[in-house]
N, C-alpha and C positions, 0 to 999 in steps of 0.2 A: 524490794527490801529483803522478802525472803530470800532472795538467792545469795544477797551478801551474807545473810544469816550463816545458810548452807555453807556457802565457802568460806566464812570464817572458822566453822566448825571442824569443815574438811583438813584449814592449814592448820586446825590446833590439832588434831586427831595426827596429823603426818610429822608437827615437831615433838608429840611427844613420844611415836615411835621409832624417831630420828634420836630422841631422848634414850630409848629405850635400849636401842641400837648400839648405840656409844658408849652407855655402863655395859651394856655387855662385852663388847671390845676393852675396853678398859678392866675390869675384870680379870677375862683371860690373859689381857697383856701383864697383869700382877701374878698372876697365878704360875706364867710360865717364866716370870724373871724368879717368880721362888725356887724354880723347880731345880732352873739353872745354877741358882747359887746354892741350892742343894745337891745337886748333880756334881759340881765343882768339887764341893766339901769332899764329898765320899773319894769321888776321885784322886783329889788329894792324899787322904788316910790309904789308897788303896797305894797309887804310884811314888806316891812321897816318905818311901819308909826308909828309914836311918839306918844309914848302911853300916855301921857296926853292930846294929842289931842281926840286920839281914845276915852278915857272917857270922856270926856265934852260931844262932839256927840251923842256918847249913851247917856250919860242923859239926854240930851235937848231933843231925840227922843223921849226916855222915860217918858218925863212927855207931851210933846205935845201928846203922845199916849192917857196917863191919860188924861188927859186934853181935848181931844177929844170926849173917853170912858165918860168922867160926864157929857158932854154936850148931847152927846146921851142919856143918863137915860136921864135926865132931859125933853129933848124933848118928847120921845115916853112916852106914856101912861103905867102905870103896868102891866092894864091889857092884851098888847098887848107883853110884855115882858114876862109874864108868858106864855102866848103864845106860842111864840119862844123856848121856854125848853120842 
């Protein structure tokens, strides 16, 4: 009788780390479909930009560049630009 005891005790001790086992699988299994639909998201806001936005910014970049570039001649000297090359 003891031994049935025993191994009754043993298969409850194994289903509930069979139990134990499974929430933690399952756990991680939530944890990493968040990540991904989080991962998506950002992805998204990163690759997914509205391309008339996207050109306005380049050109305002673009001429504050110029715009920058003539103020430089302007400042430095020729002969100091000839220089440079």
């Amino acid at each position: 009788m003891n031994k049935f005891k025993d191994l009754g005790t043993n298969v409850l001790n194994e289903v509930t780390n069979l139990g134990v086992k499974s929430e933690f699988l399952n756990t991680t299994k939530d944890r990493l479909e968040n990540n991904d639909i989080s991962l998506q998201e950002q992805m998204l806001k990163v690759e997914g930009m509205d391309p008339a936005a996207a050109i306005t910014d380049y050109m305002w970049n673009q001429y504050a560049y110029n715009a920058a570039l003539k103020v430089g001649t302007s400042i430095l000297s020729p002969s100091f630009i000839d220089f440079m090359k």
